[in-house]
Structure formats: C-alpha cells, structure tokens
N, C-alpha and C positions, 0 to 999 in steps of 0.2 A: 830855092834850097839854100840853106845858112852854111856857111864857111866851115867844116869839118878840119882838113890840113890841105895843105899846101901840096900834095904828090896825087890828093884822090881830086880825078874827075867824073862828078856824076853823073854824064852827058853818057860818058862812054862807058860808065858802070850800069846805067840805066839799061842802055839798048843793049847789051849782054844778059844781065837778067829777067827783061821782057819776056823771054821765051822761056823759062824755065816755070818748071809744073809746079815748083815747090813756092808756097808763099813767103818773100822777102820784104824782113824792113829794117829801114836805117833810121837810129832817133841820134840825137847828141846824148850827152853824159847826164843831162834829167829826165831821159825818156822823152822828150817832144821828139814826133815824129818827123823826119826830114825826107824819108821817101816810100814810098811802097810800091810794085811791083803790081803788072798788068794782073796776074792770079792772085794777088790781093784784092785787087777790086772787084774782079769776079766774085771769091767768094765772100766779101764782107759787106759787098755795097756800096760801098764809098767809092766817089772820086778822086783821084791824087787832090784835086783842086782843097777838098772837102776836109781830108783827112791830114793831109802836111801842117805842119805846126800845134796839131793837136799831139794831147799827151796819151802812151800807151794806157793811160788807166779808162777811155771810152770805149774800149775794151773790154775791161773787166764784167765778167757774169755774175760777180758776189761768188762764185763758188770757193774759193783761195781762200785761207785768212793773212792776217799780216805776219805770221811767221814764216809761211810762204813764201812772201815776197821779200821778203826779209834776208832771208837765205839766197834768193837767187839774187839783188843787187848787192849783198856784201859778198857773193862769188865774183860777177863781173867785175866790180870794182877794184877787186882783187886784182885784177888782170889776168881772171881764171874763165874758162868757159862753162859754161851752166847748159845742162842737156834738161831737159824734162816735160812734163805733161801740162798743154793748157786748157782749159774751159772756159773760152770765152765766147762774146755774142757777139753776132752782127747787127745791122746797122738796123732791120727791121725784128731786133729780140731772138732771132734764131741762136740756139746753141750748135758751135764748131769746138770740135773737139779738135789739137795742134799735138804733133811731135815735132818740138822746139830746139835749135840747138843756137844759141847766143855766144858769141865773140866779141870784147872788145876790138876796136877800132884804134893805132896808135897814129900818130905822126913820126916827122924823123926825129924829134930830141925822144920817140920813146913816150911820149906823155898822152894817154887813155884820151879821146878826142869825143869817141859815139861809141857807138853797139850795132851790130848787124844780126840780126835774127831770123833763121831761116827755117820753113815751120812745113810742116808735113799734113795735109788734109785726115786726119785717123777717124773721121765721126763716124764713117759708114763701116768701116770696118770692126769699130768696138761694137754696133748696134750689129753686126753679120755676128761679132762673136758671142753678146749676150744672146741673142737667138739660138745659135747654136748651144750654148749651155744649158738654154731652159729648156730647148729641143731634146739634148739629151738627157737629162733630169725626168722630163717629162716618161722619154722613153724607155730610162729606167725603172722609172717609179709604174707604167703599164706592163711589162715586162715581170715585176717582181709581184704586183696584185692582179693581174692578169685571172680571171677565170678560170680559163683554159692551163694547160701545160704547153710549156714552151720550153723546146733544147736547140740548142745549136751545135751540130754535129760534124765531125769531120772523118773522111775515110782513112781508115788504116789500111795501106798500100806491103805488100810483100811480095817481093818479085815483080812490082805491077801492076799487081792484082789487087785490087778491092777484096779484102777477106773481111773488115771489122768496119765499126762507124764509133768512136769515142765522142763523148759526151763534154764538150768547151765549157757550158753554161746551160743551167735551167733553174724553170723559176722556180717555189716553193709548191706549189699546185703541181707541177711534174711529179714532185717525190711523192706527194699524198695521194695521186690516180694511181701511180704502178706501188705503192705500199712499202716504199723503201727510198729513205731519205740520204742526202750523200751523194749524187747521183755524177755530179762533174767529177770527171775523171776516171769513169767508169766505161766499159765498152759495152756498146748495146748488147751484145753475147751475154755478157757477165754480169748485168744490169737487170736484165728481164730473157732467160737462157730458154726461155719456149716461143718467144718474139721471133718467126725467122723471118727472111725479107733475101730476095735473090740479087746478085748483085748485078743482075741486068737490069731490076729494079732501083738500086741503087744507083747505075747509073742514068738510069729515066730521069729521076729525081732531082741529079744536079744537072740537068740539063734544062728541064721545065716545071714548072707547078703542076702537082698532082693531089690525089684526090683517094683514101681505098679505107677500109677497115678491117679489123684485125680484132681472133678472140686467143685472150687466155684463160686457159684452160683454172692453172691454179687460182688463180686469182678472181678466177667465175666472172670478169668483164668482159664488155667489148667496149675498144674503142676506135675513134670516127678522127682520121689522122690527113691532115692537108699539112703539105709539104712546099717549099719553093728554094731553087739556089738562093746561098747569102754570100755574097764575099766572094773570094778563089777558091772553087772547090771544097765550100763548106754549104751545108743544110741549115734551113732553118723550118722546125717539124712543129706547128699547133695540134694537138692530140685532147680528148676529152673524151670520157664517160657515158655512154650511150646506152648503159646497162640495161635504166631505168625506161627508155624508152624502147628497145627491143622485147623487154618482159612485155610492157603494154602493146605492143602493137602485136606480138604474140597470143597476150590475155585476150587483144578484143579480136581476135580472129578466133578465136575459141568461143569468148563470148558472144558474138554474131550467131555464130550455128546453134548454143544454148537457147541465144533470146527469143529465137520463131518456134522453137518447141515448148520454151516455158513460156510463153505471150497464147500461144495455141491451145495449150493443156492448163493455164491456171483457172484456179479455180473464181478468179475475180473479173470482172465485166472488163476490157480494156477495149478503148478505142481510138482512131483519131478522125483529126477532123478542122475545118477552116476556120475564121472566124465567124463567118455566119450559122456556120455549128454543123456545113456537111459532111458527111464521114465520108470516109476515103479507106477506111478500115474496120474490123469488127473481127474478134475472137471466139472461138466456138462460145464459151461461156455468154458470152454477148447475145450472140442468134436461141440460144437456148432460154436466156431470161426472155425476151419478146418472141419468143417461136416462131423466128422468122430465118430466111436462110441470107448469106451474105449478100445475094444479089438484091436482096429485095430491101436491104439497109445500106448497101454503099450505094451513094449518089442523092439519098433524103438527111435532110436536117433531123437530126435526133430534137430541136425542141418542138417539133411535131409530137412528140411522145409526153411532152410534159404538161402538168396541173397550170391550165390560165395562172393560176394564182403564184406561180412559182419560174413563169417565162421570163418576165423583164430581169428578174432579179440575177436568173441563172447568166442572160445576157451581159448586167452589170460584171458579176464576176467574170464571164472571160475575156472582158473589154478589159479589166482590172491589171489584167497582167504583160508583166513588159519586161524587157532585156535585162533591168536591175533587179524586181521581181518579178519571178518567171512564174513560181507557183500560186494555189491557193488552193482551196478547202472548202466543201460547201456540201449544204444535203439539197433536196428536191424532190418532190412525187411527180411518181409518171403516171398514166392512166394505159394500161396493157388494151388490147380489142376485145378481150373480156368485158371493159368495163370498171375490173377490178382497181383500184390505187394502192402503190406501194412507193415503199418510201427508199431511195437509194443515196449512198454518199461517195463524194467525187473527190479525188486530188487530183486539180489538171495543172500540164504542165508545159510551157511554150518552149518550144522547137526553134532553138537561133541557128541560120545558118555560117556558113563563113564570113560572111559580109558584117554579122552584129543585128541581122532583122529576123523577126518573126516570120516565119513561112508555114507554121503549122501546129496542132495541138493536140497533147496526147492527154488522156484521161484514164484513171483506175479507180473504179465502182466499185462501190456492192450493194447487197441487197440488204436495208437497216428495218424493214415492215416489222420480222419480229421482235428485231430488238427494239425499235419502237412502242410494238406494246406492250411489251415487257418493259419499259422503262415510265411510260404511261400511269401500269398496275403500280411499279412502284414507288413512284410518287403517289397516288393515293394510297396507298399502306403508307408511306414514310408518314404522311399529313395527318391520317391516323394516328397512328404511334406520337407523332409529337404531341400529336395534341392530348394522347392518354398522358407521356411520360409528362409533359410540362404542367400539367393539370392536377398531378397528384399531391399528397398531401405531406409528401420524404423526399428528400432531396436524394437525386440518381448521380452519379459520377461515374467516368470512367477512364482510368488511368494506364499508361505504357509500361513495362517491366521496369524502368527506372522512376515509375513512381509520378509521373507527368499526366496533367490533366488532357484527355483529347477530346472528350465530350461533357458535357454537364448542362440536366435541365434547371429551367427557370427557379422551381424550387430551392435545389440548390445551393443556386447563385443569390437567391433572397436569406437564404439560411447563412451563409457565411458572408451577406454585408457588403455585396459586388453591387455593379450596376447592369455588369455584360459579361457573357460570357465567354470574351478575351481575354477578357483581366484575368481570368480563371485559369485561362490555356496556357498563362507564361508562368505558373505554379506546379509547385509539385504537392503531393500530398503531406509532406514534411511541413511547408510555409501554415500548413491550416493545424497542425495538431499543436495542444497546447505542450511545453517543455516537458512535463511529467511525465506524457506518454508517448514521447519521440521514441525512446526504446524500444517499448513492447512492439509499437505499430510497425518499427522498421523490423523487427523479429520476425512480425505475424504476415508481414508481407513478402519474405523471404520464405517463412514457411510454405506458403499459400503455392510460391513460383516454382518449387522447387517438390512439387507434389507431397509433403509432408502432411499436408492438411487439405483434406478437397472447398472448407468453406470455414471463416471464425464468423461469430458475432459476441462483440466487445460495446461495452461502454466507457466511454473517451472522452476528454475534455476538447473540444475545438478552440482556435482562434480567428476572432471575424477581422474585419480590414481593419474597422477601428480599433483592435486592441484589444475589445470585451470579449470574453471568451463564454461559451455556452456547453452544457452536456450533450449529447447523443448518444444514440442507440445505433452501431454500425453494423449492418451483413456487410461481407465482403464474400466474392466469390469470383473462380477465373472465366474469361473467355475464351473459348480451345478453336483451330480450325478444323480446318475438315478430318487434314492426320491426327489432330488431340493433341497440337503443341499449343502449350499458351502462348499468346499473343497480347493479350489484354488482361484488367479486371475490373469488375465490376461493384462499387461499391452502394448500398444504399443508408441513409441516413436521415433517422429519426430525431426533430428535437425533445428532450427529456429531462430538459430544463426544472418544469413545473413539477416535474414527479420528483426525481431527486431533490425539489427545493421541501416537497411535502416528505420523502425518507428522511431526511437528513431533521426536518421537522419534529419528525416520529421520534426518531434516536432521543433528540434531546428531549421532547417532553416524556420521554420512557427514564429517561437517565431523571430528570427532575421528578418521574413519579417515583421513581427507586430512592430517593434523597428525601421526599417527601416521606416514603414510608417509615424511610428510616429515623425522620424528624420525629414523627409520628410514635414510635416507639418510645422514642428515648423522651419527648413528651409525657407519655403513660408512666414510664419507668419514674421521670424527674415528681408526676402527679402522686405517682404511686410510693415512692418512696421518699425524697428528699422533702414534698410538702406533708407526708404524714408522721416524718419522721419529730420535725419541731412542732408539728400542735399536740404530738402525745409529751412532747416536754413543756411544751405549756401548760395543756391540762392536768397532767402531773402535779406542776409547781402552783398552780392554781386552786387545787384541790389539797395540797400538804396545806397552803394558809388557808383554804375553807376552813378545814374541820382539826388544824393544829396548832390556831392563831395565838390562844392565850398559852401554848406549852414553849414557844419559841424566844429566845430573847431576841433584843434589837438586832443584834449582829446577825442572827440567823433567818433573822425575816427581811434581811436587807442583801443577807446570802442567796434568797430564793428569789427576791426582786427583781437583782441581778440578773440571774440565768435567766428569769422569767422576761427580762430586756431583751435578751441577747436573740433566747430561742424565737420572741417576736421582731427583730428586726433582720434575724435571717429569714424567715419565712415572709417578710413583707418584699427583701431585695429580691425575693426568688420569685413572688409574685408580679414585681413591677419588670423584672425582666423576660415573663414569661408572656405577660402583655405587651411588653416590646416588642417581641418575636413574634407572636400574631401578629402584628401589626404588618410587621419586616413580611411575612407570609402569604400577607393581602395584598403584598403589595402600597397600604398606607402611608407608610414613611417616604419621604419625598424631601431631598437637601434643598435647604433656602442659606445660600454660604452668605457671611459677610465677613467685615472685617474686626477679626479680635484678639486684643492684647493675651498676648501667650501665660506673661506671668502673673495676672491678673487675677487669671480662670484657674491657672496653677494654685493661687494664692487660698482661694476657695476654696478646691479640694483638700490641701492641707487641713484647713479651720476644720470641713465636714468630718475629719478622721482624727481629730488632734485626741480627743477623749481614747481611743481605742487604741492609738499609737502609744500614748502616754501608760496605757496601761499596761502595755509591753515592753515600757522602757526603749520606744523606736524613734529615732532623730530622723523627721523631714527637713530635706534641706532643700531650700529653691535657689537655682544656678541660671535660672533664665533673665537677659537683660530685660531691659523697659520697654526697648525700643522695637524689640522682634515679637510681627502679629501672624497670623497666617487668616486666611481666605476660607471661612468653612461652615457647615451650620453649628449656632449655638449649644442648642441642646445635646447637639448628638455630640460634639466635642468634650461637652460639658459630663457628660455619659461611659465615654471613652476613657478619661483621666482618669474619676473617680472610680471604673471598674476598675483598670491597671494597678491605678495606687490603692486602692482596698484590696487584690491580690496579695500586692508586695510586702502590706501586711498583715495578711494573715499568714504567709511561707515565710517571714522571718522572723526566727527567735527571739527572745526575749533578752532583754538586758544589753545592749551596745549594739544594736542592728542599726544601718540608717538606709535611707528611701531616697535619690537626689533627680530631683526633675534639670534639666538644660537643655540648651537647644540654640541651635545656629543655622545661618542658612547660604546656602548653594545657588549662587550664582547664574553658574551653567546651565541647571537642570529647571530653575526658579520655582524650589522648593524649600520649606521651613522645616528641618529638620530635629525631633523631638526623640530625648531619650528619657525612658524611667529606670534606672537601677537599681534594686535592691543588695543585699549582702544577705539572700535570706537562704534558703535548705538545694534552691535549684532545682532544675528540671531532668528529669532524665533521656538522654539519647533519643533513646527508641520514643520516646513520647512527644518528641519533639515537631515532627513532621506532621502529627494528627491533632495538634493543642490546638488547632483554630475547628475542629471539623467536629459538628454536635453529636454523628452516629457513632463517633470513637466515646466509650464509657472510661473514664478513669476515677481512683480514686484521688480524691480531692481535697485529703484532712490538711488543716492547716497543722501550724505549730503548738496551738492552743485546743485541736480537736477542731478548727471552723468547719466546718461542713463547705460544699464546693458543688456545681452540677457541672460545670465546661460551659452553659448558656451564656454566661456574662461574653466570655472573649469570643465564642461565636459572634455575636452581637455587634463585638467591637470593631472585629474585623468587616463585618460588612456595614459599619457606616462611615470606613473611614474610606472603604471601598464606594460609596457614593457619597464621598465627599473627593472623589479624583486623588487619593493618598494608597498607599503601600503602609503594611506592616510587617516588619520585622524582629527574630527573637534569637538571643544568643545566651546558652548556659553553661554553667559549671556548676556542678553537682556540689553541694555543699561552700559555695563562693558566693554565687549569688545567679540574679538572672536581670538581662536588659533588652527593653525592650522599645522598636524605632520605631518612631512614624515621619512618614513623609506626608506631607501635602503642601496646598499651593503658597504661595507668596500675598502677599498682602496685595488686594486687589488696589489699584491707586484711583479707580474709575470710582 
C-alpha cells in the first residue's frame, strides 16, 4: 500500500475494518485502489493481491455516463462528500447494486491525500422491492379486471357491537353484480338493504374462510359469496352471479321429468343404443313401428332389422361420429317380419360423458316409406313436366313479385340469347324488355299483383343478351297458394318476329298501294286533261293554216307557228316526264353518280332556255365557281336543273326577272350545296308542304299562261333522293322563290 499521510496507519485501519459488513475502499486522489476490505472481496471476487493498485474504473458496469462521474469527482475533490447510487460489476460480470458514501482523505497540512468509500450491499433489496411493486401492480390490475366481485369490508362497531360492515374498496364487476356503481364507502345496509347477514355470521367470517349464498329478491339474483379474514379485522368477500346457473339447474330438473313423458308419448321412433348398434332403450312409438314389446328389442342389435344393402353403410355413419362431431343424418330401409320394406330417417347423436368419451348413442326416426313414394311419383311427374315445358314451342318464365326470374325453360332461355338457365336467374324481367315498354310492363305487372287484372296478354318488344331485340306475344298470369295469395307469375312467350315483319310489311305496301292509286289518278287526270288540253291547241292551230293559209299574212302564220311550237313542246316535256315516271314506278331508274363540273351542266341548261328567257326579258345568271363538282348521275342531274330552271321561268314575269344558279360546299357534312333563285310570282304558304307530292292537284299557270302538272318536281325530288341528296324550298309570295339541293362531294376515287 502507497504512502497516503504521515498519521494514517493502514495496518491498523485494516484490521478495524475487516469485520465490518459494509464494503470499504481506499484509492489515492486518481482513484488507484490502495485497499479493500475482507467484504469487498467477498462480494466482488477479487483478492486484495488482485485488485490494489488497479483503478476504480474495473468496476465500472457502463451503466453511469460521464456526467455522472463527473459530478461525483468534482464533489470529492471539492473536499465535499458524494452519497449516491452505484451499478457496478464484479469480477465474474455479475451486477452489484452499492449505497456509496465517499470522503475525502486529508493529511495534517490539510491537503486532499485519497478517498474512502464505504458502500452498502442494496442489489437484493431493490430486486425484493421491484418484485414487490410488480407484485402489487399485478394485484391490482387482478383485482380491478377480476371476473368475479371483490370488496374489502370492515365492521362497524357501536357500543361493541358489530351492527354494519362498510365497504374500503371494490372492483368494477362488484358494482355491475348488485346494479349500483359507487359502492366504496357505502355500508352493506345501505348498499344492497335486503342483503341481511347476522352478526354471528359476521363474526364466523373474520375469523375463518367461509362459504354461503344468498337471494335478492329485487334484483331477481343469486349469488355464490366466499369470504376470508384480510388485514386486522377486515373481510375480504369474492361474490358472483349464479342466476344463470340456478335457472338451469332448475329448468333441467323440470326438464328431466318432461323428457321420459315426451321420449314415451312422441310421436317419432327414439332409441339408444352402443356402438355395435344394441339398444339399451326403445319408446312406445318404437315397439309399435316393429310390433314388438320392449323386452323383445332391448338387448338385440337394431341392424338386425335392416336392408343387406343398407348395413355397412348405416355402420359407416355411426363409426363417423365423435366428440367434435357428435351428430349426423341418414336414411335406411328396414325389412319388418312382414317381409314388408320401408324406408326410415335417423339423426343420431353421441352421448359424451364427463370424461370427453363416447359411452352411448341416441337416435330420432321416422317413418319416410310414404314420403318416399310420394317423392318417387314426383319426380316422374316433375321429368314429365320438364320434358312437356322444355319441349314446347314458347318460351315459359316465372318470375317473384319483384319481377326476378326463378324458373325458365330451355325455350326461353334460347328465345332471349342465354346459354343457361342461371344467367336468367340473376335478371329480372326489366333487363329483358326493350326501353319502350319498361313502362307499360311494370304497370301491367303491378296490376296483375295487386288483383286489378286476373291475366294481360300484350305484345312487347324484348332485348336478347346481345343487344338484338325481337317481338313477342306475352300471357302473363299469377301463381296463388293455397289461401289465393300471390306468390308468383307466370309468363309465357311467343316469338312474333316474322309476323309483325309481315304487318308491318302489309302497312307499307297498303300505304304504297294508296300512293299508287293516287298516282294513278292524277295520271288519268294529267292524260285526261293537261295532254288533251295542248293537242286540241295544236289541232286548232293546225287546221286555222290548213284551210286559212292563203287569208293570213306572214306575221300571222308565224303568230300561229309560234303557239303551234309552244303548245307542241309542252305536250312533248309532259310526255318525256311522264315516261320518266313510269320508269321511276318500275322501279328502272337506277343512279350511276360520277363526277361532274357543277357549272358546266349549269351552263347548258341556260343555252337549252336561253330562246324562252329571252323572250320574257329573264337574265340567267351563273354564280357557280369552276372548281365545285358534285358526285351524282348525269342525266338525272342534268333533269333536275333544267326542270327547276324551266319552272323559274315560267313563274317569273316578264321584263327584269333574273334566274341565279350558285353553289358552295360544306365541309362538315361533305356536301355540294346548290341554289336556283328566281325573282318570280312565288309560292304560296299552304302549297308549300305539298309542292313535291303528285296526289296534291294545283294549279300550275305560269306568268305567260305555261301550263304545269306538279310531275316535273315530283320527279325531281326523287332522283336527287337516289342520288344520296336533299331538297329544299323557301318562298315569298310575290319576291321570288329558292330552291336547295344538297348532295355529295366530288368523289376523288
């Protein structure tokens, strides 16, 4: 040991501290150790030999940081004393837990020499006290989630007498058993005041663990209350809810005496019996199905009684059954001493005792022979029936009050484009009708539910899976039960496709015969009058130069010339357009479109009218560029203009009238869009709607008397109608009149 001061002897400081319980050590002023103490070595390991001149830091556990230690050698050094906690290890890594108190060391000038530190063993006692705390954590935290109810009670003493027991503590489950929360600091009187208990009882209690139950009345409980002294003359009472198990043990002692009178008197076969299948029991019903009496069935195997064909199986099932599944289900024929077989069905049930094993097995029969052929018969009717409904030639449905498919035969299901008849099932009768008649059907089916109507049958447009939709012919009518409520309906469904393609057929060629007749008419009328109208002015003018030739001068035989031109070149256009129309009526005309300069064909019709314009003082004017052609047939174009522009001038006046063809085209629509204008007398209103339509008769006088039949713009309109074009017509009476045509664009192919 190293020189510390001049007055300490360690020899004799040693053998004084040897004996003391508390661990000592002496370092110098950098912590090298200069002595330790017999109870050092004990608990640290170390030798004096081992551990002198090492530094306190072989010691250190790492628990500390350096502010730690920080703090306690700037106290020492202080020449202050440092009390506090250590964690350090011994020699083989064990953690010692130290209540330290550290002292400088002087000499006589006074001058800080060592340190003595003298440390207190604490490891067992902070591990006694964290047990303890988790201990009671623990036992609070059981106490507070506790099942049961728990209070802790103390007597209330008067005179010396036990009169009351108050309530110190109880868990949350106390308040919820007796129905009133709150309960510490309550007295058992005043807590629960039908609760009584004698105070001879009272003192049983704190004297032993006991054991009793108790009913209250309001509260329609009982409960099952274990008691033991806690503390000085306090209780501690576990109590719980027994209610539910008094009812049952009640119910099955009632139940008991019920169950051998109904097992005796039901009407179903019961038995029991082992696993080899010998009964041990049998109920009247039982001896009555086999007309045998109980003695002569308990002690024989019931699969004595059963069909060869139906022994192993029946065996199988009540091998089958075990502690997880106890039950099962099965049918089986027996063969009676009759001879006769019938058919019975079993739910047997294994019997576990207290243990968890089988000891025994009960069964509940009956007898199924009629409902067996009764269910036989009905399968061949059902197999029938399918095979009538799936066979027929209309598709059957049958739907829920909300309209949902629950049945439907194969027809059907072919009629509306399924493959099966599930696909069907997830539909309601809404998905199948086409949009048109979502109304009426959900009216007529409303009506149908709601007895308004006992049956409809409608024709309805349906919708198949892919989207094509088809006519039908639908009965609909309801399903009633036995009281006459509906439950169902029943739909059946005709396709009627072909028929309405042939009405609908009829219509039109009736509508085409009525147009025809009417064509027909106005034919007769146009033959009858407008073609005999100009041959009696030709013949006329024909015959004043027969037999007037030499009375007439030039002027007047070139006056009669004239008319005699006229009235033959209207009776030639009324002939070539009436042969048009025949044609158009057979059906002959047939468009061959190409591609043709608009103002070209314009240019033409001018020339063909230029004499007849000119003679009414009328200016054609062409407005159409070079460059715009349209897509169309020739002739019938060519047909079209010069009607229009022959119209325009015969309905406008004489002297400053002009006629202007133009035309431009539409992008959007990729159409060439053509206008004729006149300036001439106009059209009137009401004649406007009917100017294309031949059964409508107007008169037709031009400006000059032209004569008119309506055939031309008939004509016109249906070739520009099969040449893919639109006509259009706008007037004002006395202004003029124009008139559109649309068609295609210049084909570029």
């Amino acid at each position: 040991m190293g020189e510390i001061g001049s007055e300490f002897d360690p020899a004799q400081l040693s053998r004084a501290l040897d004996y003391s319980s508390d661990i000592v050590v002496i370092t110098d002023i950098q912590g090298n150790i200069q002595y330790v103490n017999k109870t050092f070595e004990k608990k640290y390991g170390y030798s004096k030999t081992e551990i002198i001149g090492k530094n306190t830091r072989i010691l250190d556990s790492g628990y500390h940081d350096a502010v730690f230690y920080q703090n306690l050698w700037n106290t020492i050094l202080a020449g202050e004393t440092w009390k506090g906690l250590f964690k350090n290890q011994t020699r083989d890594r064990q953690i010692i837990w130290e209540k330290a108190t550290i002292n400088p060391i002087r000499n006589t000038l006074n001058k800080i020499t060592g340190f003595i530190a003298i440390k207190e063993d604490i490891t067992h006692q902070l591990k006694l006290e964290s047990q303890l705390e988790s201990d009671r954590f623990f036992l609070e935290k059981l106490f507070t989630n506790a099942p049961v109810g728990i209070v802790i009670l103390e007597p209330i003493y008067i005179n010396g007498k036990i009169k009351d027991l108050i309530v110190l503590k109880a868990n949350p489950t106390a308040g919820n058993i007796v129905n009133k929360l709150g309960l510490v600091g309550l007295s058992v009187r005043r807590a629960l005041p039908e609760f009584t208990i004698s105070k001879q009882k009272v003192e049983q209690m704190l004297s032993r663990k006991d054991s009793f139950e108790t009913y209250l009345p309001t509260l329609n409980k009982h409960l099952r209350l274990r008691s033991f002294p806690f503390g000085e003359n306090r209780l501690c009472v576990f109590f719980y809810d027994v209610t539910a198990y008094k009812q049952t043990i009640a119910a099955l002692e009632a139940s008991e005496k019920r169950y051998f009178s109904l097992v005796e008197d039901a009407p179903a076969l019961i038995c029991r019996f082992n696993k080899e299948g010998v009964l041990s029991y049998v109920n009247n019903q039982y001896c009555k199905f086999f007309n045998l009496t109980p003695k002569e069935l308990i002690g024989k195997s019931f699969l004595d009684f059963l069909h060869d064909a139906d022994k192993e199986t029946t065996r199988q099932h009540i091998e089958s059954l075990t502690v997880d599944s106890p039950i099962n289900e099965y049918e089986h024929r027996v063969i009676l001493d009759s001879g006769e077989i019938r058919w019975q069905q079993w739910i047997d049930r294994a019997l576990i005792d207290t243990n968890g094993n089988i000891f025994e097995y009960q069964s509940v029969g009956m007898d199924l022979t009629r409902l067996k052929e009764v269910e036989e018969a009905l399968i061949i009717h059902r197999n029938k029936l399918d095979t009538v409904i799936n066979n027929t030639v209309v598709g059957i449905g049958v739907v829920d009050l909300n309209g949902q498919y629950k049945l439907v035969n194969d027809r059907f299901v072919k009629l509306m484009g399924y493959n099966y008849p599930e696909e069907i099932y997830q539909l309601t009768n809404i998905h199948l009708t086409h949009p048109e008649f979502i109304d009426s059907s959900l009216q007529k089916l409303q009506d149908l539910i709601s007895g308004k109507i006992s049956e409809y049958n409608i024709e309805k447009k349906f919708i198949r899976r892919d989207g094509s939709e088809f006519w039908g012919d639908l009965y609909a009518s309801p399903i009633k039960s036995e009281n006459g409520e509906i439950t169902e309906l029943v739909g059946i469904v005709t396709d009627i496709s072909q028929r309405k393609k042939m009405e609908l057929e009829l219509l039109e060629n009736e509508a085409k015969l009525k147009k025809l007749n009417a064509t027909k008419d106005k034919l007769f009328s146009i033959i009858a009058h407008d073609i005999k109208n100009p041959f009696n002015a030709i013949l006329g003018f024909a015959s004043l130069l027969k037999n007037n030739y030499e009375d007439y001068n030039s002027e007047e035989i070139k006056e009669l010339i004239h008319e005699l031109s006229n009235a033959s070149e209207n009776v030639y256009k009324l002939l070539e357009d009436l042969l048009l129309w025949g044609k158009s009526q057979l059906g002959h005309i047939k468009a061959r479109p190409q591609n043709i300069t608009l103002n070209e064909l314009v240019a033409q019709a001018f020339n063909h009218f230029n004499v007849h314009a000119q003679d009414k003082n009328i200016r054609l004017i062409n407005e159409i560029p070079n460059h715009i052609a349209v897509f169309a047939d020739y002739e019938m174009l060519r047909f079209v203009l010069r009607n229009l522009i022959h119209n325009s001038i015969k309905f406008t006046p004489k002297d400053g009238g002009t006629i202007t063809c133009s035309a431009s085209t539409n992008t959007n629509t990729h159409q060439t869009i053509i206008k004729i204008s006149d300036t001439g007398i106009g059209i009137q209103k009401e004649k406007l709607n009917s100017l294309f339509d031949i059964t409508k008769r107007f008169e037709t006088t031009g400006t000059l008397a032209e004569k008119g039949t309506g055939l031309g713009l008939h004509l016109t309109r249906e070739m520009i109608t099969l040449n893919k074009g639109q006509i259009q017509v706008k007037s004002i009476v006395n202004k003029g009149t124009t008139f559109t045509i649309y068609l295609p664009f210049l084909n570029e192919n």
